[in-house]
N, C-alpha and C positions, 0 to 999 in steps of 0.2 A: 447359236444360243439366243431364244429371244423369251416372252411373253407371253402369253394364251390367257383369254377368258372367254367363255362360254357358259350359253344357258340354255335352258328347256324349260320348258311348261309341262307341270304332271299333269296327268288325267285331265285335259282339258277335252271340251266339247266339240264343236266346230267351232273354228273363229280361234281368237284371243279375246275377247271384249274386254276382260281386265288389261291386253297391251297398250300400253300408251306409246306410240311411234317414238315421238322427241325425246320422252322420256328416257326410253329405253338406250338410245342412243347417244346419248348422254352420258347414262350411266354408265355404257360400255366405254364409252370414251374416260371418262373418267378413272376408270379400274384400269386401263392402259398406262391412263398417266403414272399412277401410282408406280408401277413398275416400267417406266421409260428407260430407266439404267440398264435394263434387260433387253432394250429397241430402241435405239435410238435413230435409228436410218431410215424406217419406214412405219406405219401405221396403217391399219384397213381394219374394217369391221366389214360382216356381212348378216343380215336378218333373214328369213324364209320372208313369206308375202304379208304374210298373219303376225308376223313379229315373235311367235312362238319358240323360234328356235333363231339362236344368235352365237356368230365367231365373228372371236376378236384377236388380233395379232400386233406384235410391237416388234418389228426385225432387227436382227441385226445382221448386216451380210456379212457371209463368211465362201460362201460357194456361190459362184453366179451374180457379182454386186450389180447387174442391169437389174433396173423397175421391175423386167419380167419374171424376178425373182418374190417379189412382195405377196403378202401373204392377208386374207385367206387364197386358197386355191380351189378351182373349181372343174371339173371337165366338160366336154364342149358340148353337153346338152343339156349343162345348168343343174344338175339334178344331183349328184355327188360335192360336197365342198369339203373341207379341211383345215386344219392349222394344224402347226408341226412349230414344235420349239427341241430342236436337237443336231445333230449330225447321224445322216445314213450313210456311210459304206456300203462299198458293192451296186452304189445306184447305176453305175454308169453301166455293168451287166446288164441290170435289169430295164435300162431303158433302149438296152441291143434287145433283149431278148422280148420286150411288151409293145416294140415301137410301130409294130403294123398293125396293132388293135387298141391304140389309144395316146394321141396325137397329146404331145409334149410343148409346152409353150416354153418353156426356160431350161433353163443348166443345170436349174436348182438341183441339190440332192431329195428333197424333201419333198419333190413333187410327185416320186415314185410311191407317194402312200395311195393315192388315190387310182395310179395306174395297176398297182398290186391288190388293192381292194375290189376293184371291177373285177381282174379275174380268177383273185382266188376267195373270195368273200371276207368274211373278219379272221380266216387263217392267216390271213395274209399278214397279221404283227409278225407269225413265228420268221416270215422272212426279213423280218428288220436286221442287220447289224452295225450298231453303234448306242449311242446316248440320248435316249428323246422321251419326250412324253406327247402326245396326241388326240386332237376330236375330229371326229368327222361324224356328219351328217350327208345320211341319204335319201333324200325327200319321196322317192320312190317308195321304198320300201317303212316311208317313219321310223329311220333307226338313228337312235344316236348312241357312239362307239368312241370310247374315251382308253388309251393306254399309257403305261408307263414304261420303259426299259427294263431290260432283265437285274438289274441291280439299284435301281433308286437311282443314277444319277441325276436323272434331273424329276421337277417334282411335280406333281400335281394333286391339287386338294377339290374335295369336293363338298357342298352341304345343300342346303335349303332353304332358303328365304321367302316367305309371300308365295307358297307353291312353283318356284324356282328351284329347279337344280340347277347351282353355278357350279362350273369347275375352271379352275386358273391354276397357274403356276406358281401364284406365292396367294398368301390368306389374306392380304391386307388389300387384295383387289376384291374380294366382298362388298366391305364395307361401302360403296356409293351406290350395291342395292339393298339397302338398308337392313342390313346385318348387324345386329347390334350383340357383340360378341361378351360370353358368361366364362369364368373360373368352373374346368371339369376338374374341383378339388378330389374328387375320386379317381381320378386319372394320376394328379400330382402325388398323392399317396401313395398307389400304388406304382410310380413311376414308366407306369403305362406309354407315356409318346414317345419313352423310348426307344419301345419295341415292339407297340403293336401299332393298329392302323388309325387308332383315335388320337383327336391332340388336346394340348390343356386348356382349347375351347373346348365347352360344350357345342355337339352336334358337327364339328368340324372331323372330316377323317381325310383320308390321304391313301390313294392307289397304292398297293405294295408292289414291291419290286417285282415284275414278272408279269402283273395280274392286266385283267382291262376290266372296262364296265362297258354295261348294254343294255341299253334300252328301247323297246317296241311299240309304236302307237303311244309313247309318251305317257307308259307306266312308270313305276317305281324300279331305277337298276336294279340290274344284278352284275355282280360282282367276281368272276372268272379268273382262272389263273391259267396260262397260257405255257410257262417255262419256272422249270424251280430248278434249284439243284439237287446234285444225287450224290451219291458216293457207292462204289463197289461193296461186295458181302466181304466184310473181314478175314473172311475164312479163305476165301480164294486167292491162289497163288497169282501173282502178276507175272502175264508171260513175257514181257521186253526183259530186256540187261538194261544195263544202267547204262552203258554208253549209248544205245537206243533212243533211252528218256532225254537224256541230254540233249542227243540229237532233233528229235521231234520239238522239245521243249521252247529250244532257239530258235529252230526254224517258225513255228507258232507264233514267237514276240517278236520276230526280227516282222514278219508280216502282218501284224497287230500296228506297230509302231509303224510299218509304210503305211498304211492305211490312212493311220492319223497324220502324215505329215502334206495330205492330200490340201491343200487352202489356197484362193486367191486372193490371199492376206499375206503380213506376217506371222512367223512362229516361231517359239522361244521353248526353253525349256526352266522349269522348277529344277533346281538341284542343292539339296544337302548333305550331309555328309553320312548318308544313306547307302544301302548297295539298290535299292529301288531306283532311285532319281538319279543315282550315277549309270546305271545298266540303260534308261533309257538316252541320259545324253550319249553315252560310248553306242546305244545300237543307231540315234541318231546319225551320229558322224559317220560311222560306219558305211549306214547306207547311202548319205550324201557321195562317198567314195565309189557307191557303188554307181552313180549315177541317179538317185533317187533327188526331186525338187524338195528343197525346203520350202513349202509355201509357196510364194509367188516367185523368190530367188531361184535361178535357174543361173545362177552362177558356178553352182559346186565348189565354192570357196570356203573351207570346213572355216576358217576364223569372221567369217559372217554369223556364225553362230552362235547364241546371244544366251546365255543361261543368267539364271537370278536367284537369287535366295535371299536371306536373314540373318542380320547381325545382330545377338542379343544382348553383346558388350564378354569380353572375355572374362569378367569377375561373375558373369549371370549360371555359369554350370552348367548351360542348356546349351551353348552356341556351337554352331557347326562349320563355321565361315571358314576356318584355316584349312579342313578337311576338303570342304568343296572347293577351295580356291585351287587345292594341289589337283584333284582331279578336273578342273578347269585347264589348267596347267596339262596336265599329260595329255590331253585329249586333243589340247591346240585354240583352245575357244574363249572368248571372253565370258569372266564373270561380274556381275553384275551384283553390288550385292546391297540391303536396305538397313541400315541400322536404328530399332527400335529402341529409342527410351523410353521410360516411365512415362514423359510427357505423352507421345503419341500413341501408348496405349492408351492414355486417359482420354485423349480428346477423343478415340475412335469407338470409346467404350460403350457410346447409345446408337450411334449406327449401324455399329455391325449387329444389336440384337433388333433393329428394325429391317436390315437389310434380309438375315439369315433367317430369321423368325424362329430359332435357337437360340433359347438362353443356357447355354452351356458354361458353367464357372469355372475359366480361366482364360485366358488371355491369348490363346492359340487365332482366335478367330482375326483379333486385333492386327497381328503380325500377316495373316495370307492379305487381308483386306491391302496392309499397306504395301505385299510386293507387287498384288497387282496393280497398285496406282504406279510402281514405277517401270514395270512393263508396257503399262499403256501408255505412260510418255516418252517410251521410245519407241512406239510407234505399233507392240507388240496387240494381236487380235486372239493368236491361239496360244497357248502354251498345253505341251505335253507334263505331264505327271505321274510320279508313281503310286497311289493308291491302290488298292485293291490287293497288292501283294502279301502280306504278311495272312490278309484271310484264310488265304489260299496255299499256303506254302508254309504255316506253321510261326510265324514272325513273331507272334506275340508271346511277355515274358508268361500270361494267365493259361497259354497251350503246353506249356513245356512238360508239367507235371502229367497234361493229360497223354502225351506219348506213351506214359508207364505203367497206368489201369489195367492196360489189358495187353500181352505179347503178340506183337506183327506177324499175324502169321500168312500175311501175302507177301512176307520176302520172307529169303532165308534168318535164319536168329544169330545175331553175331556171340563171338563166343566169348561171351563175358558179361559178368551183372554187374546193373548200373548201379554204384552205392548210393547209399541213403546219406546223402549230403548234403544240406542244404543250400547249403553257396554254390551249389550247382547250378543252381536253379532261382538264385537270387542276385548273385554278383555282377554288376556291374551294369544291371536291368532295373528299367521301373520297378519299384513294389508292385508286389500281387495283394490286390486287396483280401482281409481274411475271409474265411466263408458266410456265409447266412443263415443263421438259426433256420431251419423249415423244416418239413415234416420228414422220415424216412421214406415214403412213398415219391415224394417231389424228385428227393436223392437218388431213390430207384427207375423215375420215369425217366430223370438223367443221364442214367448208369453213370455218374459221379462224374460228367463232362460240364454241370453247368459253367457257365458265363456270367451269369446275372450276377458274380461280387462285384464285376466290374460296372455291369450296370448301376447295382447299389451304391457305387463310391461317386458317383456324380454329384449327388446331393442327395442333403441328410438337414429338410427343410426346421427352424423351430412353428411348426405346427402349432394352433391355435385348439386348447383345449375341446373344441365342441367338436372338430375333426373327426377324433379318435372314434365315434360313433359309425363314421361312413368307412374304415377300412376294414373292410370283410371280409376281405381275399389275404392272401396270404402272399405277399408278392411273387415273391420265387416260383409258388405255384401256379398263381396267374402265368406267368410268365413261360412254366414249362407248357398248360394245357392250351396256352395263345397258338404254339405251335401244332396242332392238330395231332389226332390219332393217329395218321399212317407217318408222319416223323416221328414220333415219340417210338410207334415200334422199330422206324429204322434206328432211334438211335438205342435204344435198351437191346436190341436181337440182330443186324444186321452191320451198318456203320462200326468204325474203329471208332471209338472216345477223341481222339485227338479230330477228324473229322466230324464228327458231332460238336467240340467245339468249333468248328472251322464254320461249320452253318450257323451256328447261333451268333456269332459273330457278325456274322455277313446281313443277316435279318436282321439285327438290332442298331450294335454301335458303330459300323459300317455305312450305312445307308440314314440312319436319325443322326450321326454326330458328323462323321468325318465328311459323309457328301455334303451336308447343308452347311456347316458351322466351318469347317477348312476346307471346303470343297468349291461346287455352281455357286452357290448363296452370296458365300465371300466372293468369289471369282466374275461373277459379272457387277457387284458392285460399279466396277471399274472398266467395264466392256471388256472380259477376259473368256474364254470361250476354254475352257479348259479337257482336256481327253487322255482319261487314263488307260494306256494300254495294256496294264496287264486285268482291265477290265472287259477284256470281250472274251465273250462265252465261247470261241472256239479255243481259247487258252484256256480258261478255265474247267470247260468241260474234259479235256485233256490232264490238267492240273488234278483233277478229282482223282482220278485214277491212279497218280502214283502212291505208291504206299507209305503209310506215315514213316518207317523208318528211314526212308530217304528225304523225306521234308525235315527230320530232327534226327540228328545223328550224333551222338555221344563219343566224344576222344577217350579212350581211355589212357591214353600219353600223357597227355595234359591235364584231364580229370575235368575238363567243359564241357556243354552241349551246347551243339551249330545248329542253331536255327538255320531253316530255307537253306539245308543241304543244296539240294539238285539243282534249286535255283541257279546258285554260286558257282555251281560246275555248268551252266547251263550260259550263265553271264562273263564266266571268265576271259573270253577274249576280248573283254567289252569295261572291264572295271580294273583298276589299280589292286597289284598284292594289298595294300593297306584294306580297300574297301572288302576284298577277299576275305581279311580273317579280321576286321571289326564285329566285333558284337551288335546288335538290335539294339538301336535307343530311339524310343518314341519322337516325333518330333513334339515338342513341350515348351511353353515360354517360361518365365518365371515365375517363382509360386511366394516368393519372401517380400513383402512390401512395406515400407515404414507407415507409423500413421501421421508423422508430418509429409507424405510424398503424395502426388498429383493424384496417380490410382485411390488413394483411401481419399481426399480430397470430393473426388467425384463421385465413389460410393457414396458419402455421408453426405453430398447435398441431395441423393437420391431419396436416400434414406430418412427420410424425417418423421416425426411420428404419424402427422398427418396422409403421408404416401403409402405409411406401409398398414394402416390402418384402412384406406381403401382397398386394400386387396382384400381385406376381410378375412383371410384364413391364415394370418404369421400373426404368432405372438412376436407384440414387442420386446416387451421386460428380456426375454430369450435372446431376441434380436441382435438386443445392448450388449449381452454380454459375447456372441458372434464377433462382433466387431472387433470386443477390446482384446479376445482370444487371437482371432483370424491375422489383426495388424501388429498388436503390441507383444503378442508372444509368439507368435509363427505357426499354428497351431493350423494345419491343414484341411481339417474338416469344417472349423470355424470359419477359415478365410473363403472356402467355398460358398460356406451355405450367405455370409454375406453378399458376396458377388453374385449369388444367384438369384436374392431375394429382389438387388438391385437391377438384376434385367428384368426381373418381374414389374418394377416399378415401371419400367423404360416401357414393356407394351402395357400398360396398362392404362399408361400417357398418351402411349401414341394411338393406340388400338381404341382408347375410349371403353376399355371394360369395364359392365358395372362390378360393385363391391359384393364379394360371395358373402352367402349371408345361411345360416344353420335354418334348413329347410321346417325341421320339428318345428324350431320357435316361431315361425312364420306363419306355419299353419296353426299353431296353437293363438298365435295373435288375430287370424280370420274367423276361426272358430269364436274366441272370446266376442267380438264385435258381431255376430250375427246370430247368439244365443239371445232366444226370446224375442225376435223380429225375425226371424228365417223358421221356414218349417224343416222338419228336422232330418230332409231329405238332402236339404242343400248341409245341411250341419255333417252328415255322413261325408258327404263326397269329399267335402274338406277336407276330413282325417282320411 
């Protein structure tokens, strides 16, 4: 896991005559620094002759720690180069299988981009598997080829400055080519960076999972999608048993998780008191038994193995600690664990929204930030985790309902109806936010699987009256037609409901919240290289296929629904009976804060009239009373939209944004000043 910036020159002529050499170099250097936490091992930049085209890399080694690992990468006639910020699996295949047509200088995994590029052209992403994002240029051809992984794990953004395309790994490496970054208050309204590919800069966007960019003779990209996901026609019967599925399913993660435990490092594991983060430590040990290396240990000494997690204090509601200590305990392994107070959420509450460049309000981010400071002082480089499950297998409490829409008819119908009870479907689970006022057409492009309450419940900003004029869209509806024409017909005519939410999940609050905000974001803060295995698309694409009444199965004994059925039978030689028939609880920190404690402390010196007045689009007055809501009465909508306002404060400090200002008044104040001194041509273009 390291660093990338890169740049192009559009539409240029011959030459650069606008490149300034030192300049340039500089700059890039400079955008490096920014994100050092991301590289700290090595450094390289590399420019074409004309300075036109530039890669820049910040390493961190994880595979191959010799110099011949450092990055850019180039092949041996100078004419293809690279940066790569991720992990490839499978490289070691493909450099048996490329190595008499394209001579390898290192170990690296990452250098098989450039040798899969030569000989299969820009197909060659669909042979990635793992977490990366990547540029490469090939001077031959004038192409420059930018991708991201099949699921967002790691990021890449892109924009334009000075007839400059930059693309980097985090936004805040812009800024030293003079990016001077604006509030996309039409974005924040319609809570757009959630879930589509724009952020709440203006003119900043960000590759979506799966896609790449390409550009020819140093035109304007375009924008491609290379891998999405699918889901089977509803209607067809699934031909496996279920002990089949089981079958295939383990064998899929048991070889997902060898994969990742491939490093010339240490590795660790994340574990809560999850059946995700427990199934990966039990497939760990597992296969250390089996003779598999952990990392650099070639001991096979399963009590080497080092798990970590969060203490939230046992009066917090949310803590998991006693839960993972026992499957710490069964499994043989030590745990590790990090006890968050009040205090150390406060102190970490402006770095993590500079580090993640996610202002998300609550305090989840605060807590990953600080287990990986204390994996990395014991010495840890990788840590395994389990995200991506619940996507994929039904985990979430806002899927449950969607099981019911419509009857499974690619398995057999079990013989019995599920009651209308509510505590079925709400006990002992997150709330489900309530729906969203939108059109019946939205409801229909749906077919009543949306996601987006969940999206809506993020925040619920007090908006600045002049606002209300730029939200034209309808959010939910945005939101459904973000998804295009041929997903909307799979999910209204093809897809089961409960898969339709399983995708909308996956494109939204998957890939914008959980990867950046408790995911890479957080995770390299602290030089944390983090790899979630039930995130490779040879599970998943597997995963797709089973039918939802096996991902959400209904007791009618006990009158519950099991989330991640199959999973559970698929995990079971690998998790504790307790982790077997726990319920789904979100990982969550606390949501209850006094207003004499540290957290409201640091909001309100955020918070001043002056700070939040520079943003230009929060009303105050509103603000005030957010706060007294959010700390003094408990009031949860309140407490968010403070903490959210207050990350806004934090980039807007650190990022240097100027103040969003009501575009009408602005033109109507240029207009005013050039009537009767301006002919009435210049007075039009105005308006």
């Amino acid at each position: 896991m390291c660093g990338l910036t890169a740049l192009l020159t559009l539409n240029k002529g011959t030459g650069c005559p606008q490149c300034d050499p030192q300049a340039l170099e500089r700059q890039m250097d400079e955008s490096l620094e920014l994100v050092k936490h991301r590289g700290p091992d090595a450094r390289g930049q590399w420019f074409s002759p004309d300075y036109s085209v530039g890669l820049g890399h910040a390493r961190f080694s994880i595979i191959d720690l010799s110099p011949a690992g450092n990055q850019p990468f180039h092949d041996s006639e100078d004419t293809v180069h690279a940066v790569v910020n991720g992990e490839l699996y499978d490289y070691e295949k493909y450099k048996a299988e490329l190595g008499n047509e394209y001579e390898f200088k290192s170990n690296s995994d990452c250098e098989i981009v450039i040798a899969l590029y030569r000989h299969y052209g820009v197909s060659f992403v669909s042979k990635l598997r793992g977490e990366f994002a990547l540029v490469l240029w090939d001077a031959k051809r004038k192409l420059f080829f930018a991708a991201r992984d099949r699921y967002g794990i790691k990021s890449l953004y892109y924009t334009v400055v000075n007839n400059k395309l930059l693309v980097a790994t985090e936004m805040k490496s812009f800024l030293p080519f003079g990016w001077q970054p604006e509030w996309s208050v039409e974005n924040l309204l319609e809570k757009g960076w959630l879930w589509n590919d724009q952020m709440y800069f203006k003119g900043v966007r960000r590759l979506a999972p799966g896609q790449y960019m390409v550009s020819q003779n140093f035109q304007p990209p375009e924008i491609k999608t290379y891998w999405n996901l699918d889901y089977p026609d509803k209607k067809t019967p699934f031909p496996k048993t279920e002990e089949e599925i089981v079958i295939k399913l383990r064998e899929l993660l048991l070889e997902s998780v060898r994969l990742r435990l491939r490093a010339d490092v240490e590795v660790g594991i994340y574990l809560s008191g999850g059946l995700d983060s427990s199934a990966i430590a039990g497939m760990t040990a597992h296969l250390i038994k089996q003779g598999e290396l952990l990392g650099n240990d070639a001991s096979g000494d399963i009590s080497k193995m080092s798990c970590y997690t969060i203490h939230f204090g046992k009066d917090s509601g949310v803590d998991e600690s006693d839960i993972a200590k026992r499957t710490a305990d069964w499994i043989g392994v030590d745990l590790h664990p990090i006890t968050m107070t009040e205090d150390k959420i406060a102190a970490r509450f402006e770095d993590t929204v500079w580090y993640t460049e996610a202002p998300i309000p609550d305090v989840n981010g605060m807590g990953r930030i600080a287990v990986g400071e204390l994996a990395h002082s014991h010495g840890k480089k990788v840590i395994l985790t389990g995200e991506g499950s619940d996507e994929h297998f039904g985990g979430y409490p806002d899927m449950l309902s969607k099981m019911f829409i419509e009857p499974d008819l690619s398995w057999p119908p079990p013989p019995f109806e599920v009651p209308n009870d509510v505590k079925i479907f709400e006990e002992g689970r997150e709330a489900i936010p309530p729906p969203v006022a939108s059109p019946a057409s939205t409801k229909r492009m749906l077919n009543n699987s949306s996601v987006f309450p969940r999206v809506n419940s993020f925040y619920n900003l007090p908006f600045a009256t002049w606002t209300a004029k730029y939200a034209v869209n309808d959010p939910e509806t945005a939101f459904a037609e973000h998804l295009g024409a041929q997903t909307i017909s799979n999910i209204t005519e093809k897809w089961h409901p409960l898969h339709s939410a399983s995708y909308q999940w996956t494109k939204s609050i998957l890939v914008n919240y959980i990867l950046r905000y408790i995911g890479d974001g957080a995770d390299m803060v602290h030089q944390i290289e983090s790899r979630p295995p039930f995130l490779d698309h040879h599970v998943t694409e597997f995963a797709n296929q089973i039918p939802p009444s096996l991902k959400i199965r209904y007791d009618p004994v006990h009158k519950v629904l099991r989330e991640k059925y199959i999973l559970r039978e698929a995990m079971r030689p690998f998790v504790t009976d307790e982790i077997m028939n726990r319920t789904k609880r979100a990982y969550l920190g606390p949501s209850q804060y006094r207003e004499d404690g540290a957290l409201y402390k640091t909001v309100r010196k955020l918070l001043t009239e002056e700070n939040v007045k520079n943003l230009g689009f929060v009303d105050w007055d509103q603000l005030q009373d957010h706060l007294v809501k959010g700390f003094r009465d408990g009031d949860q909508r309140a407490f968010r939209s403070s903490l959210f306002v207050a990350q806004l404060v934090v980039l807007s400090q650190r990022f240097g944004v100027k103040t969003a200002t009501d575009p009408s008044e602005s033109a109507k104040s240029e207009v005013g000043r050039y009537v009767g001194t301006t002919p009435m041509l210049r007075i039009r273009s105005l308006l």
